[in-house]
C-alpha positions as protocol buffer text, in pm:
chain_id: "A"
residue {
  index: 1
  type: UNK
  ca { x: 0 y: 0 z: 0 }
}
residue {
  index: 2
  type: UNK
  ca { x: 110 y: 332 z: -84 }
}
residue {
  index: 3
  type: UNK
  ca { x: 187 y: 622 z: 175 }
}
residue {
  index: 4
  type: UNK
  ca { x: 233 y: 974 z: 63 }
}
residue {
  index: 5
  type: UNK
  ca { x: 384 y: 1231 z: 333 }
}
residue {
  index: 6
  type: UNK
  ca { x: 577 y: 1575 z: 310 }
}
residue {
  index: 7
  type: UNK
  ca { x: 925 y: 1585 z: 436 }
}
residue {
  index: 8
  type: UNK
  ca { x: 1085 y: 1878 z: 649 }
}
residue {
  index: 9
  type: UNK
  ca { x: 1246 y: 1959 z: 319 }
}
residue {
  index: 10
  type: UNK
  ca { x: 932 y: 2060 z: 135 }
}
residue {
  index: 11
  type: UNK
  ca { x: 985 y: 1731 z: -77 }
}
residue {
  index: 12
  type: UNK
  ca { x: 715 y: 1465 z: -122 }
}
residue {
  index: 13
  type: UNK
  ca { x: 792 y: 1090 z: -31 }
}
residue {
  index: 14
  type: UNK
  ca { x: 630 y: 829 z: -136 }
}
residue {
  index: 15
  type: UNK
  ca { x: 634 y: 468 z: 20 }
}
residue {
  index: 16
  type: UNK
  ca { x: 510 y: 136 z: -89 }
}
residue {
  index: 17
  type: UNK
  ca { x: 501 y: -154 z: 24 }
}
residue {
  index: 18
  type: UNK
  ca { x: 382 y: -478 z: -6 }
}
residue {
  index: 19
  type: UNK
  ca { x: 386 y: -847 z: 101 }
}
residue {
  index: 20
  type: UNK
  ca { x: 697 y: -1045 z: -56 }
}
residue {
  index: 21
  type: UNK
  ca { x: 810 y: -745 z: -190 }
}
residue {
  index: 22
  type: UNK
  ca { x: 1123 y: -486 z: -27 }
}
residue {
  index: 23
  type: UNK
  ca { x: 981 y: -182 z: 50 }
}
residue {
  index: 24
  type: UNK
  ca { x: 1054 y: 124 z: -128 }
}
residue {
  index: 25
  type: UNK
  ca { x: 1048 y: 473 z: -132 }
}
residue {
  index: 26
  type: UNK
  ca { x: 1127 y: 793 z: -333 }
}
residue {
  index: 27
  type: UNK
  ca { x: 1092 y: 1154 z: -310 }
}
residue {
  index: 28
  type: UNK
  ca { x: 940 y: 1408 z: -532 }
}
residue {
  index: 29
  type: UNK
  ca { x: 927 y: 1774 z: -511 }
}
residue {
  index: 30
  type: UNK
  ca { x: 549 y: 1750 z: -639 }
}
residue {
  index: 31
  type: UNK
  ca { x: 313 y: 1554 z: -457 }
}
residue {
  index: 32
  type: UNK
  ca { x: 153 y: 1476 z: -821 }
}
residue {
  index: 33
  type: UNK
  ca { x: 419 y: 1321 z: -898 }
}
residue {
  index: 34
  type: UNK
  ca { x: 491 y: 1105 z: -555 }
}
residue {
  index: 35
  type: UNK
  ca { x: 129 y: 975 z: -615 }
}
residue {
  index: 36
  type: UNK
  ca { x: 186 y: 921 z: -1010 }
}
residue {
  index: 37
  type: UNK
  ca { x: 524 y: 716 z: -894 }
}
residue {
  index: 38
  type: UNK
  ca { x: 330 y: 510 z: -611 }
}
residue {
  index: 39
  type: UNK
  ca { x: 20 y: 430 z: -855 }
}
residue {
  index: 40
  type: UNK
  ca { x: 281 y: 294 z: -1123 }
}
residue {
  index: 41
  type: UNK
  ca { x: 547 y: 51 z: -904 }
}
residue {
  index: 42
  type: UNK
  ca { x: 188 y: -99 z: -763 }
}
residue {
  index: 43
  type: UNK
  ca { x: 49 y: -171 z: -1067 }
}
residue {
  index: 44
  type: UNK
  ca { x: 386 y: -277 z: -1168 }
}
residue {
  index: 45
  type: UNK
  ca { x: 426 y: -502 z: -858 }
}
residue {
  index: 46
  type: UNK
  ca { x: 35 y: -617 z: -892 }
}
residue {
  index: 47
  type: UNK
  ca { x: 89 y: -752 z: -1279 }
}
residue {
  index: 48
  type: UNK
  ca { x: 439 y: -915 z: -1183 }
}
residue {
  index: 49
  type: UNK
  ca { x: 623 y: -667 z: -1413 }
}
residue {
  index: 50
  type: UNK
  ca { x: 846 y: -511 z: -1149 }
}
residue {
  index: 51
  type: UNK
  ca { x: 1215 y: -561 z: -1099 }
}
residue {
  index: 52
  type: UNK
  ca { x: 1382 y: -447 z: -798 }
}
residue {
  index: 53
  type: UNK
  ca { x: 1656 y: -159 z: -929 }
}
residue {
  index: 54
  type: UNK
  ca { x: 1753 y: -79 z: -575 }
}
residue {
  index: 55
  type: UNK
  ca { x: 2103 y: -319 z: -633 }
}
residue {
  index: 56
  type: UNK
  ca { x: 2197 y: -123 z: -963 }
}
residue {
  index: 57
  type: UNK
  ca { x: 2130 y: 194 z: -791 }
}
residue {
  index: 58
  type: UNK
  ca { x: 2367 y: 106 z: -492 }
}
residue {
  index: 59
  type: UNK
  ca { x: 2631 y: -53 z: -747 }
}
residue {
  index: 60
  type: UNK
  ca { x: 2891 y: 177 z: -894 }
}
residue {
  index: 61
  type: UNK
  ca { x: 3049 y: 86 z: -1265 }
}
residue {
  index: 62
  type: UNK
  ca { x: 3383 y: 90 z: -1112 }
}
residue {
  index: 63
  type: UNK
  ca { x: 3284 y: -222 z: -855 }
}
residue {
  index: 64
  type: UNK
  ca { x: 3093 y: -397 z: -1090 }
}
residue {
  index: 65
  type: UNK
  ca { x: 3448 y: -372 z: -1343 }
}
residue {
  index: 66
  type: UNK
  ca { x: 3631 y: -538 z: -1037 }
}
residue {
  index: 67
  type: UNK
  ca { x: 3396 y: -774 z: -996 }
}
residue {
  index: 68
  type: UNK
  ca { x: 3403 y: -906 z: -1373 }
}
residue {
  index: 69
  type: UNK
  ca { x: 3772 y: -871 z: -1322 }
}
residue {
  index: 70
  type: UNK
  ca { x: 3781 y: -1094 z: -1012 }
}
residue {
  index: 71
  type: UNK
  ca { x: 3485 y: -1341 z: -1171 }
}
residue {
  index: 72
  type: UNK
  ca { x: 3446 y: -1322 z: -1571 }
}
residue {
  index: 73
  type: UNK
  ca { x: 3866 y: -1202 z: -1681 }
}
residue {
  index: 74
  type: UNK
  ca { x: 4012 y: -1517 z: -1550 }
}
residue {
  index: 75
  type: UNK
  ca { x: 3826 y: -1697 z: -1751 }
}
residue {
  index: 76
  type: UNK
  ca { x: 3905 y: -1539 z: -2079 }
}
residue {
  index: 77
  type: UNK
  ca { x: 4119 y: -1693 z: -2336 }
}
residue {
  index: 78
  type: UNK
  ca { x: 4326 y: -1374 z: -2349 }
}
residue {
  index: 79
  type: UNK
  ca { x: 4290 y: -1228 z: -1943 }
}
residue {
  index: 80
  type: UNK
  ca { x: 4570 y: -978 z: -2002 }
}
residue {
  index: 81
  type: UNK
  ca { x: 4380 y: -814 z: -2349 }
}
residue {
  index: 82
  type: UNK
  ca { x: 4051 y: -806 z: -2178 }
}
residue {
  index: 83
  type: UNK
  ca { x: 4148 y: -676 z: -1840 }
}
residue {
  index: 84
  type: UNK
  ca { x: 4377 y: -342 z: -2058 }
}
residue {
  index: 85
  type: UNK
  ca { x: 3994 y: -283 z: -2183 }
}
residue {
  index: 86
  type: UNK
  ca { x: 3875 y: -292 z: -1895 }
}
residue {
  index: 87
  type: UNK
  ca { x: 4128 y: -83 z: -1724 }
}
residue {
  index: 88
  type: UNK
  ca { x: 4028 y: 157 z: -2001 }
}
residue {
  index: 89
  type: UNK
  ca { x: 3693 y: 162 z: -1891 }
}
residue {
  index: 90
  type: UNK
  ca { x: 3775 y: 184 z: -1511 }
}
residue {
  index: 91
  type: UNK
  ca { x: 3923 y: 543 z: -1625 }
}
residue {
  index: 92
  type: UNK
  ca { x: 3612 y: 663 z: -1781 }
}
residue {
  index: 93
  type: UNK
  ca { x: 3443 y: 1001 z: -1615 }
}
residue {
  index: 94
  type: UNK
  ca { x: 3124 y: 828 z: -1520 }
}
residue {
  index: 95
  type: UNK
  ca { x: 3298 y: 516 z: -1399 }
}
residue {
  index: 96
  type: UNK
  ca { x: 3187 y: 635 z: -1039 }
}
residue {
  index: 97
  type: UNK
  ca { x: 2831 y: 658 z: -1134 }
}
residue {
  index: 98
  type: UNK
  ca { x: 2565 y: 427 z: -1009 }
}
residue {
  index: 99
  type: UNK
  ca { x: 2502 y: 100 z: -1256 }
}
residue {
  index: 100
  type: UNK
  ca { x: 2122 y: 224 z: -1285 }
}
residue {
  index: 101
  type: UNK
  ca { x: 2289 y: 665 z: -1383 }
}
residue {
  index: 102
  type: UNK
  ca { x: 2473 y: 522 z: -1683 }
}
residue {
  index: 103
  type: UNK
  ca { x: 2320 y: 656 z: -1998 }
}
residue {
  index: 104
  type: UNK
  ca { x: 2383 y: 615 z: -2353 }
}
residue {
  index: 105
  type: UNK
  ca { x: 2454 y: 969 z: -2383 }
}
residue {
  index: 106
  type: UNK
  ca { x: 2764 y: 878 z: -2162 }
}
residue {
  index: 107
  type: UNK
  ca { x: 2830 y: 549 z: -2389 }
}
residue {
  index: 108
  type: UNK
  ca { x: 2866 y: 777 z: -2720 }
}
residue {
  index: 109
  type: UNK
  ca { x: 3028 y: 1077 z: -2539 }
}
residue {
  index: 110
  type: UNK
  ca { x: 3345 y: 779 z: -2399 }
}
residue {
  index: 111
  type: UNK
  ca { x: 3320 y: 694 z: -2779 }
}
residue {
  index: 112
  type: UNK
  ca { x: 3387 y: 1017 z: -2950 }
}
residue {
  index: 113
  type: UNK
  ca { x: 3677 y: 1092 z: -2681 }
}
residue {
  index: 114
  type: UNK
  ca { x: 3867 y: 763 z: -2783 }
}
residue {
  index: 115
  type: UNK
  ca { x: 3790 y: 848 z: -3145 }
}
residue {
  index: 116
  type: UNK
  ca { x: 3958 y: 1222 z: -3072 }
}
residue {
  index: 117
  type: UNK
  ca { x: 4237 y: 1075 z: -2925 }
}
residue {
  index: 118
  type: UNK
  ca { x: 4331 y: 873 z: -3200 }
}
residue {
  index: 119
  type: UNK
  ca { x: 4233 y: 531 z: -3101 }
}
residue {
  index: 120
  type: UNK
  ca { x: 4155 y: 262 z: -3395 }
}
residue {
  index: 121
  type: UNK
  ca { x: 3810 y: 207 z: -3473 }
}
residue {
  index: 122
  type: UNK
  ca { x: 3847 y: -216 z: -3402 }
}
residue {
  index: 123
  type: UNK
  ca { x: 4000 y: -74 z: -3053 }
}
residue {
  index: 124
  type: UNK
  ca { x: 3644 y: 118 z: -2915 }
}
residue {
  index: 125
  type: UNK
  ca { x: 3463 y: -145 z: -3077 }
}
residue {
  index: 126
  type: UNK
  ca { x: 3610 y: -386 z: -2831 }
}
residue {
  index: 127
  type: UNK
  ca { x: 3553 y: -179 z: -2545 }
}
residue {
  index: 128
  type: UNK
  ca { x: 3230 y: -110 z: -2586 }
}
residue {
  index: 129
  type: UNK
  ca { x: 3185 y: -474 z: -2620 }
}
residue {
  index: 130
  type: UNK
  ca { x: 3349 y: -569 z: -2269 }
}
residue {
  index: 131
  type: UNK
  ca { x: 3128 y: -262 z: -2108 }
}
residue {
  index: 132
  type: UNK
  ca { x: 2816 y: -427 z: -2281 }
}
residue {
  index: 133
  type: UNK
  ca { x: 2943 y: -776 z: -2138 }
}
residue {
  index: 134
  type: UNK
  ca { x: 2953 y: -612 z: -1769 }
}
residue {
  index: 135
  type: UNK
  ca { x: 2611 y: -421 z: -1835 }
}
residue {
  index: 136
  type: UNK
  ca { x: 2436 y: -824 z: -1942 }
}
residue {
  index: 137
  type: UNK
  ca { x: 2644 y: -1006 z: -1631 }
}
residue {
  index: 138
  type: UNK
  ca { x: 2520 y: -721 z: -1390 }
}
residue {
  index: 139
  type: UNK
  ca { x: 2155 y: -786 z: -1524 }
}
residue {
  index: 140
  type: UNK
  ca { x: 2139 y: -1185 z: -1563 }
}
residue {
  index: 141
  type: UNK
  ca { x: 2398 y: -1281 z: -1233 }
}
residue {
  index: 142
  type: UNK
  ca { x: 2459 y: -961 z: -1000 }
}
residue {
  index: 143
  type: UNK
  ca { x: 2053 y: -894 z: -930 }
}
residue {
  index: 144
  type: UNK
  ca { x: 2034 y: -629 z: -1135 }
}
residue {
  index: 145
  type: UNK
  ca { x: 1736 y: -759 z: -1335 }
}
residue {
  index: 146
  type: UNK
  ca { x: 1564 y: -404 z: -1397 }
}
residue {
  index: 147
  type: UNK
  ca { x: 1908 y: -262 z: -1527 }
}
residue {
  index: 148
  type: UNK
  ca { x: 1868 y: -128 z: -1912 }
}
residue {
  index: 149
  type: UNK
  ca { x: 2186 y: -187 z: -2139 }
}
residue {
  index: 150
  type: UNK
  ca { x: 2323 y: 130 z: -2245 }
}
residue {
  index: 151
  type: UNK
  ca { x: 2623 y: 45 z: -2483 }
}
residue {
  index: 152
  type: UNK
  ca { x: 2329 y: -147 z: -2717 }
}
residue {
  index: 153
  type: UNK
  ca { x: 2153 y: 148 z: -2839 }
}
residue {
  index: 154
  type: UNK
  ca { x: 2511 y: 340 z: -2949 }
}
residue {
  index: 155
  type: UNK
  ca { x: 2607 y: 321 z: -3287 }
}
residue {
  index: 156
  type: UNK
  ca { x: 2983 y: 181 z: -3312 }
}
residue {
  index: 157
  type: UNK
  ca { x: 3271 y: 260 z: -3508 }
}
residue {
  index: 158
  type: UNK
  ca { x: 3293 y: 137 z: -3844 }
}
residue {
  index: 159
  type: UNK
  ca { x: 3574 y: -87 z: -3883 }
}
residue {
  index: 160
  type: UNK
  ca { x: 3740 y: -97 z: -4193 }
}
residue {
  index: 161
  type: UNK
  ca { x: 4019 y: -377 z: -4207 }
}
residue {
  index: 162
  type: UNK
  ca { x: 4030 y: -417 z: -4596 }
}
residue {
  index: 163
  type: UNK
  ca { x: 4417 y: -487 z: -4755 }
}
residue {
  index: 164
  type: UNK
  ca { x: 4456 y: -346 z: -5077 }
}
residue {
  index: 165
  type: UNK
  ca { x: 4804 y: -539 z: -5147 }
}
residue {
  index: 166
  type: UNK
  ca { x: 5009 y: -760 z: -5044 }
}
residue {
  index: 167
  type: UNK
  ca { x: 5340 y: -676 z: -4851 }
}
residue {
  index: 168
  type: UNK
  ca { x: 5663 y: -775 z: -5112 }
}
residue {
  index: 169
  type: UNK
  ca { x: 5950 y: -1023 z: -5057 }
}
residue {
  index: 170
  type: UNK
  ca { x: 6161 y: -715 z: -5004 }
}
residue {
  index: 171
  type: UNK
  ca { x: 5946 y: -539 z: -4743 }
}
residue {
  index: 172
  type: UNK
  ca { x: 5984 y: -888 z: -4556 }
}
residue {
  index: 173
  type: UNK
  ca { x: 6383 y: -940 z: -4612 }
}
residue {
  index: 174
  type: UNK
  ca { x: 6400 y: -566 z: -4472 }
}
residue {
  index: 175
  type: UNK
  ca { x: 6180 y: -629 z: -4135 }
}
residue {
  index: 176
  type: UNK
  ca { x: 6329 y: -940 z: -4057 }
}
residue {
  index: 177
  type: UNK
  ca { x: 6652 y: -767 z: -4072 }
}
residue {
  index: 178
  type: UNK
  ca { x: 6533 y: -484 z: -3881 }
}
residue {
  index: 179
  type: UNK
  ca { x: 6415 y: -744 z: -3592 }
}
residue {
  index: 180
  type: UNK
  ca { x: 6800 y: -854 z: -3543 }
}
residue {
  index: 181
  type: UNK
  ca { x: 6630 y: -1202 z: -3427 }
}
residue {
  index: 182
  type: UNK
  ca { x: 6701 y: -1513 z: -3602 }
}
residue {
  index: 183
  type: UNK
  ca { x: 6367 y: -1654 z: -3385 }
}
residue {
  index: 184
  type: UNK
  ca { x: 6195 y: -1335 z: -3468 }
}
residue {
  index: 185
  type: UNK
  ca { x: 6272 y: -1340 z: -3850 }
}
residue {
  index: 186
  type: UNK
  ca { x: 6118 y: -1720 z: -3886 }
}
residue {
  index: 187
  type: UNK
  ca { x: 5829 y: -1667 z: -3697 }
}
residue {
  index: 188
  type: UNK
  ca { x: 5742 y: -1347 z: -3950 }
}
residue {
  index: 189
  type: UNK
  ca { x: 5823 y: -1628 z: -4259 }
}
residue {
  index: 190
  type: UNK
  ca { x: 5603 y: -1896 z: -4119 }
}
residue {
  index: 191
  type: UNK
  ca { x: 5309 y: -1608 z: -4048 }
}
residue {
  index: 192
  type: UNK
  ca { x: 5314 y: -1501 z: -4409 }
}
residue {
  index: 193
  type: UNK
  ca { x: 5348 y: -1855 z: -4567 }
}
residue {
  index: 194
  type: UNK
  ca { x: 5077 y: -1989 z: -4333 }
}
residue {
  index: 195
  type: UNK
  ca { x: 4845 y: -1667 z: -4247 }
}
residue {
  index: 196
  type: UNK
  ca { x: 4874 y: -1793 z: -3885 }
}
residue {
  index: 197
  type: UNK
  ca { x: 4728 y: -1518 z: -3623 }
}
residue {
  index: 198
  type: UNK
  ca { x: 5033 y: -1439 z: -3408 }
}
residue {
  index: 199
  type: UNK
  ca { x: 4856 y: -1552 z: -3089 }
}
residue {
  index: 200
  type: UNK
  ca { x: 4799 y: -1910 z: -3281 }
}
residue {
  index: 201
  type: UNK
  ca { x: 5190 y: -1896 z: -3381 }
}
residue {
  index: 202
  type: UNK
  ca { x: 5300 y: -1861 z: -3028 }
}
residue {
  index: 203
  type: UNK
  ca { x: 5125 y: -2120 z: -2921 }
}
residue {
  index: 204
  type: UNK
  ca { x: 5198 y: -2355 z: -3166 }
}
residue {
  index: 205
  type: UNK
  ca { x: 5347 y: -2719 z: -3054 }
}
residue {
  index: 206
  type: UNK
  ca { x: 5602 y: -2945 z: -3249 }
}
residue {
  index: 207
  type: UNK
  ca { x: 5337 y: -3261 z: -3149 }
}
residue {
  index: 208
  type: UNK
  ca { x: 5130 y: -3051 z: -3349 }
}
residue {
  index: 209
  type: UNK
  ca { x: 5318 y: -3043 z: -3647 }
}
residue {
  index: 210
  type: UNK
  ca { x: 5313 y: -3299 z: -3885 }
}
residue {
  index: 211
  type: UNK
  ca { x: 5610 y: -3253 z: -4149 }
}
residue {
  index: 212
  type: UNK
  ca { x: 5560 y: -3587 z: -4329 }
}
residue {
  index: 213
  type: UNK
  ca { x: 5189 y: -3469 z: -4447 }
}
residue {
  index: 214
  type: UNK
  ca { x: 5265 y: -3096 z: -4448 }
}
residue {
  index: 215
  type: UNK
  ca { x: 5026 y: -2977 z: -4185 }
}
residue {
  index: 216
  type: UNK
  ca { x: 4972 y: -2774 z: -3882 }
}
residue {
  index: 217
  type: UNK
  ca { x: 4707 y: -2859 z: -3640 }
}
residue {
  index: 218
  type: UNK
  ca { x: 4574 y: -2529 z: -3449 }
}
residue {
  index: 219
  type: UNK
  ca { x: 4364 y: -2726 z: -3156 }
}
residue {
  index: 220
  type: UNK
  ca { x: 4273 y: -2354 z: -2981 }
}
residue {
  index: 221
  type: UNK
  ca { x: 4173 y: -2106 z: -3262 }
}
residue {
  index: 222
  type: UNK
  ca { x: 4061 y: -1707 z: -3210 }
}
residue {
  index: 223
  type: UNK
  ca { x: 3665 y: -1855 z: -3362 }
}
residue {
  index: 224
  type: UNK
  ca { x: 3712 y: -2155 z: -3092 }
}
residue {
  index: 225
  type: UNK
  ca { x: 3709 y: -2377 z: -3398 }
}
residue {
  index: 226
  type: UNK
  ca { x: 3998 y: -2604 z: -3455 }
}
residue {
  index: 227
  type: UNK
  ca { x: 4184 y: -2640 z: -3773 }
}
residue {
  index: 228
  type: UNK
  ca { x: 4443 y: -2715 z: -4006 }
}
residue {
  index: 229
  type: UNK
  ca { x: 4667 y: -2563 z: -4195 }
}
residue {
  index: 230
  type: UNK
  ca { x: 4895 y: -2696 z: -4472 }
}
residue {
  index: 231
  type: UNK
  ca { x: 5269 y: -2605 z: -4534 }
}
residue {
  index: 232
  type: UNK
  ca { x: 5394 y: -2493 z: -4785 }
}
residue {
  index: 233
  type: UNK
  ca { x: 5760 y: -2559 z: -4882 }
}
residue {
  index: 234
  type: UNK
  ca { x: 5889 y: -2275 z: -4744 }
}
residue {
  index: 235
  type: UNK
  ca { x: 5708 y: -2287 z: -4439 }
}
residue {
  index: 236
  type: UNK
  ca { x: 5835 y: -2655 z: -4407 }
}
residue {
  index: 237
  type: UNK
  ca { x: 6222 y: -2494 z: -4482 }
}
residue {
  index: 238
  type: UNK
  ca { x: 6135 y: -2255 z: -4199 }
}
residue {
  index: 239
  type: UNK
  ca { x: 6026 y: -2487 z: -3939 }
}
residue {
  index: 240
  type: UNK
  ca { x: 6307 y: -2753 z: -4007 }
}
residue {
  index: 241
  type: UNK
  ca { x: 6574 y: -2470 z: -3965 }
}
residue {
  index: 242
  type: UNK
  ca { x: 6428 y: -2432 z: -3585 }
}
residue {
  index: 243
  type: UNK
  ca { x: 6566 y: -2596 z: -3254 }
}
residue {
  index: 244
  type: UNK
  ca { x: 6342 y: -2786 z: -3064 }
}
residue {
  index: 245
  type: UNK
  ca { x: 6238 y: -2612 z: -2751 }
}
residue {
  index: 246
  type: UNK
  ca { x: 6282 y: -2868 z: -2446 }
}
residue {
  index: 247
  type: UNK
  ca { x: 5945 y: -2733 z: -2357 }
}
residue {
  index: 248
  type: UNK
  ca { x: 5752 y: -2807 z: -2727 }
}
residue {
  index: 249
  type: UNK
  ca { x: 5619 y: -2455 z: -2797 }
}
residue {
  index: 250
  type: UNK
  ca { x: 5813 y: -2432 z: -3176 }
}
residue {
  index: 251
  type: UNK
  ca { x: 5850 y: -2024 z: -3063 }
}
residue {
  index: 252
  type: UNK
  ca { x: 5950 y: -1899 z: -2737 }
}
residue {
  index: 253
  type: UNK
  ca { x: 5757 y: -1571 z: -2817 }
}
residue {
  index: 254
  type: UNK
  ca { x: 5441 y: -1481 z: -2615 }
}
residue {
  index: 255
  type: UNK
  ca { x: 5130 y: -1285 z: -2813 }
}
């Protein structure tokens, strides 16, 4: 039942409450609007339609980021790349704010500063994508069911990754050179005979490698799909030339 009273403030607070339910209360500087307030959450509560936004309300961004760090980062298949978004994020303006006080407004405005500061399109994209992440944990795990997710209504970056050509045999003598690492220099060579992703190259495994049939089997891939990958004869010239690694990683390179 709703109760409507006047505070010493001049402000009008309105209370409901009802069986099952947490009570809760809100003030209004009209008592129009107290009443309107009351007369909605009831029928809310009444139809089943109402979500308790008291936990986003008491939650800031900045403790729910340390709780996907502590819960959710771990569990990544690159911690270290999603917890530097993350940090990122921690550093926003509004980062302070309540879960339930983040807008979109503040989504696009955090876009548009990364875009003035130079940073790649692919780069906010992925941001915005962890902050959405925290926004859908908060609301399916953290009891934060009545929380809205602000990141889903902002319009993202477009990212445009197209090649027009095809680096030359001289660009790739010259950056191998450059690299002054024999280890360095083959694992370029194998990435542009095999179009390996450099975080599939470093963790590439001799029992992996068949040299007989010409293959490479990637068990872990960025998709989660596993695959593989012929050789070619150069790649095969590349990997013989390599010392075995007492520890079976063919590079000693991390991504």
């Amino acid at each position: 039942m709703a109760a409507i009273d006047q505070l010493s403030s001049g402000l009008w607070r309105a209370r409901v409450r009802r069986q099952g339910q947490p009570p809760q209360s809100r003030a209004f500087a009209l008592k129009l609007d107290a009443e309107a307030w009351a007369r909605k959450l009831e029928s809310e509560q009444e139809r089943g339609l109402w979500r308790d936004s008291g936990e986003a309300e008491r939650t800031t961004l900045a403790e729910c980021l340390d709780r996907y760090i502590r819960e959710h980062v771990p569990l990544k298949r690159d911690p270290a790349r999603e917890r530097s978004h993350v940090d990122a994020l921690r550093a926003l303006p509004f980062a302070s704010r309540a879960m339930a006080r983040v807008r979109s407004a503040d989504v696009a405005a955090a876009r548009d500063a990364w875009t003035a500061v130079g940073h790649a399109p692919a780069t906010i994209v992925r941001r915005m994508a962890v902050l959405s992440r925290v926004f859908n944990v908060a609301r399916r795990e953290w009891g934060m069911e009545s929380l809205a997710n602000p990141v889903e209504v902002v319009t993202k970056p477009r990212v445009a990754n197209a090649r027009e050509r095809r680096i030359s045999d001289a660009e790739i003598e010259a950056l191998c050179a450059a690299t002054g690492s024999a280890e360095l220099a083959s694992f370029i060579h194998l990435a542009v005979e095999t179009a390996m992703r450099r975080g599939e190259l470093c963790a590439l495994r001799w029992e992996h490698i068949d040299l007989h049939a010409r293959t490479a089997h990637l068990p872990h891939t960025k998709n989660g799909h596993a695959r593989t990958v012929p050789l070619s004869s150069r790649a095969l010239e590349v990997l013989r030339a390599l010392p075995r690694q007492i520890d079976g990683q063919v590079f000693g390179l991390r991504p």
